[in-house]
N, CA, C, O and CB atoms as a CASP TS submission, in Angstrom:
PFRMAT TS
TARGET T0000
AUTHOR 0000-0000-0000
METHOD Language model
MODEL 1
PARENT N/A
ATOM      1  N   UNK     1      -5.019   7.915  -3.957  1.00  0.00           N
ATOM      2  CA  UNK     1      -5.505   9.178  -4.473  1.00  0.00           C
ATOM      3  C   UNK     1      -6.058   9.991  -3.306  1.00  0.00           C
ATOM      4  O   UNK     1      -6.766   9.423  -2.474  1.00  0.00           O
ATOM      5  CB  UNK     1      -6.585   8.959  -5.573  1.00  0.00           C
ATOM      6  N   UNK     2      -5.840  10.988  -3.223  1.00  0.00           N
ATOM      7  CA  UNK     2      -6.011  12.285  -2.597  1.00  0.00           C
ATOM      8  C   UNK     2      -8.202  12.312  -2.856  1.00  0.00           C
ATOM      9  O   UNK     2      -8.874  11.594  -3.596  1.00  0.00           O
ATOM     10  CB  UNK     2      -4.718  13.833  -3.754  1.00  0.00           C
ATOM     11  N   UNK     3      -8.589  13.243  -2.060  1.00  0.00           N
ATOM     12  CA  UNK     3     -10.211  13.268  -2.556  1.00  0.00           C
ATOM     13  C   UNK     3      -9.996  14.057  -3.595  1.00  0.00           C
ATOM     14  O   UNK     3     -10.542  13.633  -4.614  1.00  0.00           O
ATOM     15  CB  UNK     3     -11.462  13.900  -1.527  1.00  0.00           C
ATOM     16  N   UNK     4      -9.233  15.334  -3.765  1.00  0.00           N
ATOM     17  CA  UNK     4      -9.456  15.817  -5.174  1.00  0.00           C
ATOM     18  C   UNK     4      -9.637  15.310  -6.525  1.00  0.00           C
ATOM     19  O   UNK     4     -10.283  15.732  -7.485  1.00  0.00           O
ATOM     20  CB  UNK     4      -8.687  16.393  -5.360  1.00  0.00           C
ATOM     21  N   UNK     5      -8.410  13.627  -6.230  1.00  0.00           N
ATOM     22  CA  UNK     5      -7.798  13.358  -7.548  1.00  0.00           C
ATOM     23  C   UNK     5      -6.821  13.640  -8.146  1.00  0.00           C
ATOM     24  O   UNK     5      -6.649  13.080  -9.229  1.00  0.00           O
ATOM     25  CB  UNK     5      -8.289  13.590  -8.227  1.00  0.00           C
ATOM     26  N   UNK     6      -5.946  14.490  -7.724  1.00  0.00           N
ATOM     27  CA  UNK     6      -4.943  15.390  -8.611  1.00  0.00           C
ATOM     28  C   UNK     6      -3.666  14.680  -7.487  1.00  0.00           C
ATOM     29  O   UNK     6      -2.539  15.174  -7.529  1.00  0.00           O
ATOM     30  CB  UNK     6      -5.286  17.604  -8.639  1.00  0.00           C
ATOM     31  N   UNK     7      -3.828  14.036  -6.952  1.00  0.00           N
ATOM     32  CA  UNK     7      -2.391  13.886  -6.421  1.00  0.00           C
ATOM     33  C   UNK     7      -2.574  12.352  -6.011  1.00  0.00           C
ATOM     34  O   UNK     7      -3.535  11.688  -6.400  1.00  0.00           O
ATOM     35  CB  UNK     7      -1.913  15.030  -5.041  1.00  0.00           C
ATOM     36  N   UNK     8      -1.633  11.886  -5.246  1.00  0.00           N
ATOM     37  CA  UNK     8      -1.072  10.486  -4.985  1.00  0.00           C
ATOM     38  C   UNK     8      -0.610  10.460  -2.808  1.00  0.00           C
ATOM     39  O   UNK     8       0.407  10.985  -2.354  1.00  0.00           O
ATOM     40  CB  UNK     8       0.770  10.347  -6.383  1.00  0.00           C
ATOM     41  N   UNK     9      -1.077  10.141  -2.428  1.00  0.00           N
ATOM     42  CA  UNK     9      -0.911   9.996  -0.625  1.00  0.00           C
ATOM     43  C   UNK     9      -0.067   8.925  -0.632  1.00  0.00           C
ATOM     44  O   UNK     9      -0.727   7.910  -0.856  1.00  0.00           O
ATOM     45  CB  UNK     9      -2.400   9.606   0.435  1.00  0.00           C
ATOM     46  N   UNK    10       1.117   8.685  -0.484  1.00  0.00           N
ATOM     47  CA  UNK    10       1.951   8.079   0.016  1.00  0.00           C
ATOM     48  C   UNK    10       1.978   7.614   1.941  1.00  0.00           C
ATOM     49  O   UNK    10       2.085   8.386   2.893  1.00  0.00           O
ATOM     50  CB  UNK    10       2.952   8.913  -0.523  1.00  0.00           C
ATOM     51  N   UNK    11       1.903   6.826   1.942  1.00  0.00           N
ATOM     52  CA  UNK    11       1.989   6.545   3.308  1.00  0.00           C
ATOM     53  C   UNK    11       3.282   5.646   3.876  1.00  0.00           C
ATOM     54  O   UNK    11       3.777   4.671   3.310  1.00  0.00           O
ATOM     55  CB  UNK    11       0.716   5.870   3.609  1.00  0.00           C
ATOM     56  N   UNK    12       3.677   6.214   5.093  1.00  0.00           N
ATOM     57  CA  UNK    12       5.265   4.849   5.713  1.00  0.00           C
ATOM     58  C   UNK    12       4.661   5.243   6.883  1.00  0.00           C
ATOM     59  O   UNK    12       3.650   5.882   7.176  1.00  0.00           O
ATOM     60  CB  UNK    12       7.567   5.162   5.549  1.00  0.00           C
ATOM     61  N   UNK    13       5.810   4.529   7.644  1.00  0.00           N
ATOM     62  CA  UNK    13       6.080   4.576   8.776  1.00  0.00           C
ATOM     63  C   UNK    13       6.555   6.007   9.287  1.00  0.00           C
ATOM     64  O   UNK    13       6.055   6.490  10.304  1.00  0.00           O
ATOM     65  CB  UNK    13       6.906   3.595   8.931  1.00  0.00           C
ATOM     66  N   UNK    14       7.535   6.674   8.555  1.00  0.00           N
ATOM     67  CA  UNK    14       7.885   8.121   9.184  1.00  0.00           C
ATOM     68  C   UNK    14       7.215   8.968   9.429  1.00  0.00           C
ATOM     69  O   UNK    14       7.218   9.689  10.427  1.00  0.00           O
ATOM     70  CB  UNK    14       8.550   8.781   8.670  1.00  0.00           C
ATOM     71  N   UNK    15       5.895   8.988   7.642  1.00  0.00           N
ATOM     72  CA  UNK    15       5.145   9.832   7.832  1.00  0.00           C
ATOM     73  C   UNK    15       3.964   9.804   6.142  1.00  0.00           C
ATOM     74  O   UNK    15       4.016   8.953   5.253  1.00  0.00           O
ATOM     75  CB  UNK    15       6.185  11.197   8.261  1.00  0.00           C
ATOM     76  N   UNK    16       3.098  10.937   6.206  1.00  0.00           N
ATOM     77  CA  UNK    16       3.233  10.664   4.967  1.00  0.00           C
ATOM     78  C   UNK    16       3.012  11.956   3.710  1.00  0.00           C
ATOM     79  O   UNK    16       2.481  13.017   4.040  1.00  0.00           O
ATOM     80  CB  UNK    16       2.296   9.552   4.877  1.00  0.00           C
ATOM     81  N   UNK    17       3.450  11.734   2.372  1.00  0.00           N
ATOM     82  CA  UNK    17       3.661  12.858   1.351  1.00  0.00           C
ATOM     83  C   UNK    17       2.431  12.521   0.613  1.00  0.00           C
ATOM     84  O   UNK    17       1.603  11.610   0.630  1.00  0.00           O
ATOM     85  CB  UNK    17       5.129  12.855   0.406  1.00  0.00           C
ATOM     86  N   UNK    18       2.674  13.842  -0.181  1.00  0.00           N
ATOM     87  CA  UNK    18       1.488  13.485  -1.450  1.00  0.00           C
ATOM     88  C   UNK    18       2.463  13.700  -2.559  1.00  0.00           C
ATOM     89  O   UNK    18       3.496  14.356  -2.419  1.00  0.00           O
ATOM     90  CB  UNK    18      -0.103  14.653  -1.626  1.00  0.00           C
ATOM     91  N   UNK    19       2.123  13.166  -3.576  1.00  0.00           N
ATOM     92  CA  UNK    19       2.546  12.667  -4.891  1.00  0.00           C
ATOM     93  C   UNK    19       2.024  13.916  -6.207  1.00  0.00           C
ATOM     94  O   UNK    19       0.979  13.604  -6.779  1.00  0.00           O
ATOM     95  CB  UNK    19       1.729  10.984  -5.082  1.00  0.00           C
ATOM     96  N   UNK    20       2.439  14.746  -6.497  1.00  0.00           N
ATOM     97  CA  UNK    20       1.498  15.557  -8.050  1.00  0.00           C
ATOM     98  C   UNK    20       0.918  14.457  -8.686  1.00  0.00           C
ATOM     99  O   UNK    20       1.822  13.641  -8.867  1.00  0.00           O
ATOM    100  CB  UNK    20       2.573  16.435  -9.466  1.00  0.00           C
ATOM    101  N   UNK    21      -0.355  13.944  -9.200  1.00  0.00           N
ATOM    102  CA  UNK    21      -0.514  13.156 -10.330  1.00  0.00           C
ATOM    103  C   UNK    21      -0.138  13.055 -11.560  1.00  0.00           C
ATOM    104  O   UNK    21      -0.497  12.151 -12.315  1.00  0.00           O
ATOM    105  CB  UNK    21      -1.306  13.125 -10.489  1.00  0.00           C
ATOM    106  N   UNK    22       0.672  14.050 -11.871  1.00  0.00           N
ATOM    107  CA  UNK    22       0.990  14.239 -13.156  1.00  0.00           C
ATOM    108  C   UNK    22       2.366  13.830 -12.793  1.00  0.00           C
ATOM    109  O   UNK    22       2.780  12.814 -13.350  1.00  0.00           O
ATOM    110  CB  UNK    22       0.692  15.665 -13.855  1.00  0.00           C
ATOM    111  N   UNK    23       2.959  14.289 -12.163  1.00  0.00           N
ATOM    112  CA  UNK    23       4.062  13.837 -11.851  1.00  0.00           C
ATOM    113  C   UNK    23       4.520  12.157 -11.912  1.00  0.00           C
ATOM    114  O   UNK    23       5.314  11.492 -12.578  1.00  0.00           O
ATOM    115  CB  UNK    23       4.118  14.367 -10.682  1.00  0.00           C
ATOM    116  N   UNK    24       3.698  11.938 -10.997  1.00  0.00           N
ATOM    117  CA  UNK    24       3.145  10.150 -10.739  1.00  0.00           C
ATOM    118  C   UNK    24       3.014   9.463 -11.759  1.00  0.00           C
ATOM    119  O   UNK    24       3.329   8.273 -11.777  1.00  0.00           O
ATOM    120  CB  UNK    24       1.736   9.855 -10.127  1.00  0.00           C
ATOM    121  N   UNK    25       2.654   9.929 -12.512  1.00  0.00           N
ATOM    122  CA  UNK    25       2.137   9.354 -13.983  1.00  0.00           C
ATOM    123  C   UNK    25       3.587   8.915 -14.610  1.00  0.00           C
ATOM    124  O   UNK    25       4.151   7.843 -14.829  1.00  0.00           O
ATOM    125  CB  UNK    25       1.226  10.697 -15.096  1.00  0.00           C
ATOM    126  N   UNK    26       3.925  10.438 -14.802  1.00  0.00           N
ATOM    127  CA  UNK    26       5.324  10.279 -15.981  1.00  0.00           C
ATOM    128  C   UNK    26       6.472   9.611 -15.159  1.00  0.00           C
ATOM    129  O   UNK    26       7.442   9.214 -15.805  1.00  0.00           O
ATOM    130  CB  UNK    26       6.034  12.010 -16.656  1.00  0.00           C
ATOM    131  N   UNK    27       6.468   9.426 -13.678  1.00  0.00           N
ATOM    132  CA  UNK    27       7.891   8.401 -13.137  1.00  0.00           C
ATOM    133  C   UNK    27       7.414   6.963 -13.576  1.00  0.00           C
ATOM    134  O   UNK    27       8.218   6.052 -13.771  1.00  0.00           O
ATOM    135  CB  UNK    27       8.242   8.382 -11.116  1.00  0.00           C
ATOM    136  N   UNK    28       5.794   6.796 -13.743  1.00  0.00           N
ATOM    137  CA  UNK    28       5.244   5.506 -13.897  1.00  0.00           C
ATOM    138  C   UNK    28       5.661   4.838 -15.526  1.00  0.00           C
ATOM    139  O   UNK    28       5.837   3.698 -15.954  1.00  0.00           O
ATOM    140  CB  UNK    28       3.541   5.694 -13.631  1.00  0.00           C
ATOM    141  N   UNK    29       5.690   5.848 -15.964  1.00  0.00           N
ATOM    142  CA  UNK    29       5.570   5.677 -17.683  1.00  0.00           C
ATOM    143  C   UNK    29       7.159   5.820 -18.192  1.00  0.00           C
ATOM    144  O   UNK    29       7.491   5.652 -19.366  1.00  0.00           O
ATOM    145  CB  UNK    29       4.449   7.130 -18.531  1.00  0.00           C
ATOM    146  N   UNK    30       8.053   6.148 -17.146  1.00  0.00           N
ATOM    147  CA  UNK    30       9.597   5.953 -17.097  1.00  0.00           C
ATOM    148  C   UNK    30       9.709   7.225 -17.968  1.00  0.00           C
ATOM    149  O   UNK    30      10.748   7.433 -18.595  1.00  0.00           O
ATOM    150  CB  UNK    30      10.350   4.366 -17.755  1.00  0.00           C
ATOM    151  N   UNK    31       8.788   7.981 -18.017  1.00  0.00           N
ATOM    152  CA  UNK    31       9.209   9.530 -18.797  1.00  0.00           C
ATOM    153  C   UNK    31      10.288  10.211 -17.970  1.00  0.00           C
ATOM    154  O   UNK    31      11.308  10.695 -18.461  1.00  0.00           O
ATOM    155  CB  UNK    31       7.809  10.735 -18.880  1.00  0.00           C
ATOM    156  N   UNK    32       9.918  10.212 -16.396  1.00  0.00           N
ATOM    157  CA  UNK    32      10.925  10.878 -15.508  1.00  0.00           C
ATOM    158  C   UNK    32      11.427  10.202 -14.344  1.00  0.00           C
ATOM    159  O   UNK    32      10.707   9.361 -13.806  1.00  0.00           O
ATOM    160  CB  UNK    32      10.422  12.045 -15.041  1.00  0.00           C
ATOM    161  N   UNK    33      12.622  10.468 -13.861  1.00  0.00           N
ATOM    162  CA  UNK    33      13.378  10.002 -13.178  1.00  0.00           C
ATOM    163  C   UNK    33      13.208   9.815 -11.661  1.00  0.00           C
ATOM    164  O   UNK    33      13.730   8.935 -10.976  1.00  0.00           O
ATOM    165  CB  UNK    33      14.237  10.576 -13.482  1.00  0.00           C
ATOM    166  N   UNK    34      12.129  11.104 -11.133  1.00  0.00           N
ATOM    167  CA  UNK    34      11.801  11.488  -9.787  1.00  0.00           C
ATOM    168  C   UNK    34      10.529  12.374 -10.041  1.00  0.00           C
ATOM    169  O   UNK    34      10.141  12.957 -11.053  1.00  0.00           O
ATOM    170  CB  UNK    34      13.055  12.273  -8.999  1.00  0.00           C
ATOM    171  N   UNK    35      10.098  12.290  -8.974  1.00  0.00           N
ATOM    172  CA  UNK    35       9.045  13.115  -8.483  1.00  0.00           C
ATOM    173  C   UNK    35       8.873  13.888  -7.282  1.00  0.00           C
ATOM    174  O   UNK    35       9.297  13.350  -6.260  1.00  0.00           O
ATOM    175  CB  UNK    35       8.184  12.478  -8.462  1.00  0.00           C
ATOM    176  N   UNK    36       8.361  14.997  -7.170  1.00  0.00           N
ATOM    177  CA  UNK    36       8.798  16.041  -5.892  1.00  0.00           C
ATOM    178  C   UNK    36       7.571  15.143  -4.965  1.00  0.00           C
ATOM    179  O   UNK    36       6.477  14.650  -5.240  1.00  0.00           O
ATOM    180  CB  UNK    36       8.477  18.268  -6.184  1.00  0.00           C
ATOM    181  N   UNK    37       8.189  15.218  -4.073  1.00  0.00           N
ATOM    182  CA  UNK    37       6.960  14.721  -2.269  1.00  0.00           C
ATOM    183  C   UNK    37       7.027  15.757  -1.676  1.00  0.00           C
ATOM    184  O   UNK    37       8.009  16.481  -1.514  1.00  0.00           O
ATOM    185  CB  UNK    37       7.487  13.383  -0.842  1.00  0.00           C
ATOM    186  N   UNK    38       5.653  15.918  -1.210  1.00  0.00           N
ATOM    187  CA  UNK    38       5.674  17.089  -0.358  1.00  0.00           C
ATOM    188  C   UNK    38       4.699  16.549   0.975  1.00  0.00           C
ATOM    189  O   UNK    38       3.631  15.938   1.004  1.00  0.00           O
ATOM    190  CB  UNK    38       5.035  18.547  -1.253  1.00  0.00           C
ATOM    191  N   UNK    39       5.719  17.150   2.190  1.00  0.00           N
ATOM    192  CA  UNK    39       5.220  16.309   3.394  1.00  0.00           C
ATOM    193  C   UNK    39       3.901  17.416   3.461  1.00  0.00           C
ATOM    194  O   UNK    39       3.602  18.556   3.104  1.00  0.00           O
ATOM    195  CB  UNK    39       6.459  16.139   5.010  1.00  0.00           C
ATOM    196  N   UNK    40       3.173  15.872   4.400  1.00  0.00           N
ATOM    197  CA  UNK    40       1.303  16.587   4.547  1.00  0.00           C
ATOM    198  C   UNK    40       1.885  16.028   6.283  1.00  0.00           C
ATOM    199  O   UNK    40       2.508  15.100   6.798  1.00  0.00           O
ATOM    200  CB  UNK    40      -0.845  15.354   3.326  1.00  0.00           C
ATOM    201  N   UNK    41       1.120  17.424   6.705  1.00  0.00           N
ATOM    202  CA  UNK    41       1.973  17.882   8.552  1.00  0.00           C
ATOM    203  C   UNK    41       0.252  17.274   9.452  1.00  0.00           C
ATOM    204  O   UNK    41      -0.774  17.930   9.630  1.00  0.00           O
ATOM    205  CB  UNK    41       2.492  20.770   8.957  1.00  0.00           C
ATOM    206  N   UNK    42       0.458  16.304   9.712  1.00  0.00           N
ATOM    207  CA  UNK    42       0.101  15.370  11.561  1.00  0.00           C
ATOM    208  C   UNK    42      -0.933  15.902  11.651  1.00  0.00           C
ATOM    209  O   UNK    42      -0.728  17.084  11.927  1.00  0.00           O
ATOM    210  CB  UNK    42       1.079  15.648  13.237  1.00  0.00           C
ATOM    211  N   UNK    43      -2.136  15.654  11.558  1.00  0.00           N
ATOM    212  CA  UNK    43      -3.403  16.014  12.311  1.00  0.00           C
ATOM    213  C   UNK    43      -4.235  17.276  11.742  1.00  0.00           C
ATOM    214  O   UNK    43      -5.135  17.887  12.319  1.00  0.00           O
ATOM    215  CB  UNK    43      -3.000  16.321  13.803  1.00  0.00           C
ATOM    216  N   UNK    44      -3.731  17.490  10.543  1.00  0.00           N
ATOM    217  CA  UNK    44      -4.275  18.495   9.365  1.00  0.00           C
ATOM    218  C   UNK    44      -4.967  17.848   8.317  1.00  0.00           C
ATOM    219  O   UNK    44      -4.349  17.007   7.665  1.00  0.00           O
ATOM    220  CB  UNK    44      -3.151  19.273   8.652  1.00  0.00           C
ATOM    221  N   UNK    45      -6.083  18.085   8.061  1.00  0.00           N
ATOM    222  CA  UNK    45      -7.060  17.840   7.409  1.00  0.00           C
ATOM    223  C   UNK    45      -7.538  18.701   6.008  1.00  0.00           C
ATOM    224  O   UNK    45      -8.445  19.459   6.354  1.00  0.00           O
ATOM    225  CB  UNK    45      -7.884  17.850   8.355  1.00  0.00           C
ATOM    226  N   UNK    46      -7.233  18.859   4.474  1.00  0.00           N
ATOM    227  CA  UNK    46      -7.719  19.684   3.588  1.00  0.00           C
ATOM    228  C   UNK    46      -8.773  19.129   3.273  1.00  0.00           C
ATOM    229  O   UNK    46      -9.514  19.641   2.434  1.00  0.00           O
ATOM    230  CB  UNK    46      -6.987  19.999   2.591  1.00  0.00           C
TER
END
């Protein structure tokens, strides 16, 4: 979890995304198929 709460931090080796929580939820609950990632850019801090 993100500090807000509202999203999901994915971490690898390449790099790493955040997850929508809502999103997260419904791939978890097999409601949906995918979920959008959106890359969080190197040495940036929200």
């Amino acid at each position: 979890m993100n500090p807000s709460g509202r999203a999901v931090v994915l971490h690898t080796r390449v790099g790493s995304c955040i997850i929508p929580l809502v999103s997260f939820r419904r791939v978890a609950r097999g409601e949906a198929a995918s979920a959008p990632l959106f890359p969080l850019v190197p040495g940036v801090t929200g």
